[in-house]
Every structure is written in structure tokens, then in C-alpha cells.
N, C-alpha and C positions, 0 to 999 in steps of 0.2 A: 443536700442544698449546695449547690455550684455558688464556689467564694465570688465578691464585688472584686470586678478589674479597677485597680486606680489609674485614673487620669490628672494628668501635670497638667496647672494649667486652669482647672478649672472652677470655677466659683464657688460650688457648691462642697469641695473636698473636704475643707476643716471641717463642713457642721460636717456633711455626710460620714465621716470619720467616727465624730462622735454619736452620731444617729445610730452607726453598724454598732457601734459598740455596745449600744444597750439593748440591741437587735437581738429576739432568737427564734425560735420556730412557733415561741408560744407567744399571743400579745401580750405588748409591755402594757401593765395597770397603765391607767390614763387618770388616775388619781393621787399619783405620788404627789409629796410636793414637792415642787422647783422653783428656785429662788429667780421669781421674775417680776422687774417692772411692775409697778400700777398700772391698769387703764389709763388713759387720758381725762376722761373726765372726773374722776376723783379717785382716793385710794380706796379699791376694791380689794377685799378678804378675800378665803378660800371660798369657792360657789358649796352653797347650802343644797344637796341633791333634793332632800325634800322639801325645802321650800322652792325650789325651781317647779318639782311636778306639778304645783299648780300655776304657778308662772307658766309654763310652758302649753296647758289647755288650749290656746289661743293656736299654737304650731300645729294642733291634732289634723285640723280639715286638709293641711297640706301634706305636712310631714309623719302624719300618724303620730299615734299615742307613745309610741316608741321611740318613734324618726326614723321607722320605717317606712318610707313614702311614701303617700296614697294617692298623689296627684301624682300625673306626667309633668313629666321636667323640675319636679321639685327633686330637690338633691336626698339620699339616706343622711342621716347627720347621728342615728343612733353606733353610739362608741365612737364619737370622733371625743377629741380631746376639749378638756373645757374649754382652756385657753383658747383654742384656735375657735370655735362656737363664740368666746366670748368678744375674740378679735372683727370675725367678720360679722357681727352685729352693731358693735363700733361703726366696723364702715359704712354701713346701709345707713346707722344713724346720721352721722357726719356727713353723708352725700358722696364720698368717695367713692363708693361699688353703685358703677352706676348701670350695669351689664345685666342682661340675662334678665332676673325677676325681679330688679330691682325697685321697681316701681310698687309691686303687691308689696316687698320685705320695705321699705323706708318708713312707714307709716307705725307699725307695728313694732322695728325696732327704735322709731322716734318715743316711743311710751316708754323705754327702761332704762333704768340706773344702767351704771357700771355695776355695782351689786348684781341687780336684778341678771345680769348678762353673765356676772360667773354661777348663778343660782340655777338659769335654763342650762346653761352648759355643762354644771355639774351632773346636773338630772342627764340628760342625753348621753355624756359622758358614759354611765353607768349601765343604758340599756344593749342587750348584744344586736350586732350589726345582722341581717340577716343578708342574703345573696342570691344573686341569677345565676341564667346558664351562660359559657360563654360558647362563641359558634366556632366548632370546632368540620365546619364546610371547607372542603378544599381549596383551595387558589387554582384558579382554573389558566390565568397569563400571569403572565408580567415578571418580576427579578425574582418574587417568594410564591413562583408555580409549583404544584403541589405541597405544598405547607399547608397544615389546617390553619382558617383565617386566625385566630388565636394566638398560633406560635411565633406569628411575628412583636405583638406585643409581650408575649413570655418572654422572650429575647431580650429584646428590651430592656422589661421590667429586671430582670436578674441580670444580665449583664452589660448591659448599654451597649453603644457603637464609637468603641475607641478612636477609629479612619473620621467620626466625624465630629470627636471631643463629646459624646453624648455618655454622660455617668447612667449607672444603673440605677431604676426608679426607686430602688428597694434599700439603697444606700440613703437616702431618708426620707421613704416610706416605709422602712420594716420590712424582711422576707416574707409578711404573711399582710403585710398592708394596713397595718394596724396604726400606722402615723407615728408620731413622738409628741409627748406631752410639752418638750422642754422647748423646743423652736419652735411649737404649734405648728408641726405638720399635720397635714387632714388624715384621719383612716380612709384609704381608698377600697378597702375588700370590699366587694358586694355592689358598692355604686354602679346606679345606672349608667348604662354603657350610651346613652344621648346625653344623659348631663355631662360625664364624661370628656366625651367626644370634642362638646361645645365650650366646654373651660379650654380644653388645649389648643385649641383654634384660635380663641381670644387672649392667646399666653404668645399663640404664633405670629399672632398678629403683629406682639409687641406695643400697643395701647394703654396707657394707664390716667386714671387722674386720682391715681395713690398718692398722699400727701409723702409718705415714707414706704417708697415700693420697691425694698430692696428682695424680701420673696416672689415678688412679682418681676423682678429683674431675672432672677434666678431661672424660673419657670419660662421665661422668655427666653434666654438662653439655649435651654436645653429644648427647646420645643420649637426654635426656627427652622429646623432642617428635615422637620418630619415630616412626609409626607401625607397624605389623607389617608392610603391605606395603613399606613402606620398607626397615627392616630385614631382612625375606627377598631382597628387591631386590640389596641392598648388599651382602648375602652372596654372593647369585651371579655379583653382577659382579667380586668380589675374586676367588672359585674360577677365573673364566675368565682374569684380568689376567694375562700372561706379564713377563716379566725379558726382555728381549734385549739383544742388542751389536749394536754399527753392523755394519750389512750384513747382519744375518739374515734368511731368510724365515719364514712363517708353517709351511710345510712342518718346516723344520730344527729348531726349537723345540718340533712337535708330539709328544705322551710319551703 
């Protein structure tokens, strides 16, 4: 595993510091606990995994029974972190996340508790992330000709672009994408490379009507100067990144 280049300078460095540091080749549990804040709307407990799995019934038609997704353009959410599941349920409720599916997810997350939001999150939390292939098709022009389209976002992801203040993805998303429980970063392994694609667009944009969008500041930052091949890049090399434990093979892990 090729070390994270630090960059002076940039916003993201403290957490990402402490992100690397709980980083390793195996996912970190996304069930520790870490001493965070309540919700906003009241003080929420540790989420209940089994009482989530029936909270969560209502996710199966989009996001499968797992949070492996069964619909197009629904996101994977199986092994993301609870916190972060319990965060962007918040938003949908509040009217904040107003992008993307927002419109199907407000209604749906209008019906739950703060409880209720660490309970599905827990549950999700605990199912494993499953994954795509990524397109490993050559670069046919342009600055990254003959590259397979992939290894521009592997670049990326492991090492940023110093020349343009761009931190490594994996400085806090984990070497293996597995997110952080403790800042509620997402697990990215496995995610569809169009959901993907269309978060980092809407990060490039720079558009928020986040009441507190300092993650959203963040993502905007690093994602102003990426291009679209970039971007599609990154996508597909996240859809292909797998989760494994020591001793796996490539066979055992494949879904």
C-alpha cells in the first residue's frame, strides 16, 4: 500500500490525519463507539441493529434488504457507518438534502425518530458492502492516454494531486473505502460508479443549502478542479474497491 502524500494547507488534513491513523488494510468496525454529539432532534442512544432490521423493511424496494441496491441510482448504504446513515437521514428529514432522490427519500425519512435513524443505521452498519467491476478500458486521447480508465481515479484515491492541493481520497475514506465511524465518513467500496459520479459533480459544483456544511465544504474543495474524466474515473475505481479480511481471496469476495 503506497503511503498518503501530506498537503500544507489543506482543509481536510487534521481529520484526514486522524482518519489514516485508524486506517488499515482491513475495515475499521463501524460499530465502535465514539464519543459524538446527539442528533438534533433529541438525544439519540447507540442505534439498536435489530431493531433497525425492521425499521429499515421500508429501504428493501430501493436499497435491498442489505443496502445492497436494487434500484438504479439508489446509493449501496450496506456497511456505511451508522452515524453517517443517521446524519444524511437528518437531512432529508429537515429538507436540507434537497439533490438527487430527494424527493422519493423526505417522506420516508419524515416518519423517524432520531432513535429510529441510529436503529436503520445500525442495522446497515452491520451488513457487508458488496461491489462492481471497475472499467479497466484504455484511454484512448487526452493527458491520461493509455491508462486503463480506472487508474486515473486509483491515483487519485491513494495518492491525490499535490500541483493542485487535491489530498488522497483514502486519507479519510480508509485504504480499502471502508469510511470512518468517527467524522461519519461514507464507505465508498463497491458504490455505484453513476451515484458516484453525480455526488462529485454536485460537491463541484459547490451548492449547498446545508444548515452546517462544513463536510460539504470539504468535498467541495477537493472536487473543484476535477475534471469529468477524473470524476467518471473515481467512480469506477470506488464501484470495483472491495472490503476484505486477512486471508481472503479474490475468488471468495467475488458477488
Amino acid at each position: 500500500m503506497r503511503p498518503v502524500h501530506a498537503f500544507a494547507g489543506i482543509a481536510c488534513l487534521a481529520l484526514a490525519a486522524a482518519a489514516y491513523a485508524q486506517s488499515t488494510a482491513v475495515a475499521v468496525p463501524d460499530n465502535a463507539p465514539v464519543q459524538v454529539a446527539p442528533l438534533q432532534e433529541k438525544p439519540a442512544s447507540w442505534g439498536d441493529a435489530q431493531a433497525g432490521q425492521s425499521k429499515a423493511g421500508v429501504c428493501a424496494a430501493c436499497h435491498g434488504l442489505d443496502g445492497n441496491a436494487m434500484q438504479q441510482n439508489a446509493p449501496r448504504i450496506a456497511g456505511m457507518p451508522e452515524r453517517y446513515i443517521a446524519e444524511q437521514l437528518h437531512l432529508f428529514k429537515s429538507g436540507q438534502r434537497t439533490n438527487g432522490l430527494a424527493a422519493i427519500m423526505a417522506p420516508f425519512a419524515g416518519m423517524l425518530s432520531a432513535q429510529d435513524m441510529r436503529d436503520v443505521g445500525a442495522w446497515f452498519s452491520k451488513q457487508a458492502a458488496g461491489a462492481g467491476v471497475a472499467d479497466d478500458t484504455l484511454i484512448a486521447t487526452g493527458p491520461n492516454k493509455d491508462m486503463k480508465f480506472y487508474q486515473v481515479g486509483e491515483t487519485l484515491f491513494r495518492n491525490g494531486d499535490a500541483s493542485r492541493g487535491i489530498p488522497a481520497c483514502m486519507a479519510c475514506h480508509g485504504p480499502s473505502g471502508a469510511g470512518n465511524p468517527g467524522p461519519a465518513y461514507p464507505a465508498l467500496h463497491g458504490q455505484d460508479s453513476v451515484y458516484v459520479a453525480r455526488r462529485l459533480e454536485e460537491y463541484r459544483a459547490g451548492a449547498t443549502t446545508y444548515t452546517s456544511p462544513a463536510h460539504f465544504k470539504l468535498m467541495a474543495t477537493v472536487s473543484k478542479s476535477l475534471s469529468d474524466e477524473e470524476i467518471k474515473s473515481l467512480a469506477s475505481y470506488v464501484q470495483g474497491l472491495h472490503t476484505r479480511e486477512p486471508g481472503t481471496t479474490k475468488e471468495s469476495i467475488a458477488r
